[in-house]
N, C-alpha and C positions, 0 to 999 in steps of 0.2 A: 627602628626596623632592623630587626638581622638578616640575611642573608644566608639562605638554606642549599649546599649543594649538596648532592647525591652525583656516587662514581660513576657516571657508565660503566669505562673500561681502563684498565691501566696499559699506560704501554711498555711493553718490554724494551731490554737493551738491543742493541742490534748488534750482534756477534763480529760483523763484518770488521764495523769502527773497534769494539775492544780488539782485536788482533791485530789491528792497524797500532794502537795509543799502548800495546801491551806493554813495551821498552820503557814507557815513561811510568812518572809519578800521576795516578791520578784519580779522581771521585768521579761518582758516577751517581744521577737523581734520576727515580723512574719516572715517567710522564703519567699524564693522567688525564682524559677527556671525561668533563662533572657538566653538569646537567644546574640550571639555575633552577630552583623548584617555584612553580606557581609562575614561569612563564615558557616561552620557548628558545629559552637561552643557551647556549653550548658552549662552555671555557674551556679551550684544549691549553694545557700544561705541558711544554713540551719535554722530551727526556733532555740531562744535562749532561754530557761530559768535560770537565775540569781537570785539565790537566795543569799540573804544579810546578812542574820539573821535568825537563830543563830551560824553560820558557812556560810562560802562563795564558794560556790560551782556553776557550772557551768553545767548543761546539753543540747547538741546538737540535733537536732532532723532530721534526713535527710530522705528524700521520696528516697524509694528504687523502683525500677520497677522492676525487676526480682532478685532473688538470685540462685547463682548457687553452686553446692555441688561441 
């Protein structure tokens, strides 16, 4: 059996954090919320920033829709 996704929506960088991580070395992966097809599954992909240099640190970024207290 394979496994069919389709993109909803991709997510963009967030401006805020590149300007924050600009001084360093570092990559950047855009996120992406897919769709599992033929059920009601939703895999949120979150965006990556990898910074390389001067220290190697990793931060997530995931699209929330609601937070509850």
């Amino acid at each position: 059996m394979i496994l069919e996704f389709k993109t909803m929506e991709t997510l963009k960088t967030n401006t805020l954090i590149l300007k924050i991580i600009k001084e360093y070395i570092y990559k950047v992966k855009k996120g992406a919320i897919k769709h599992l097809l033929h059920t009601n599954l939703q895999i949120i992909e979150p965006a990556e920033y990898l910074i390389t240099y001067p220290t190697i640190l990793t931060i997530l970024e995931y699209k929330v829709n609601e937070i509850s207290k």
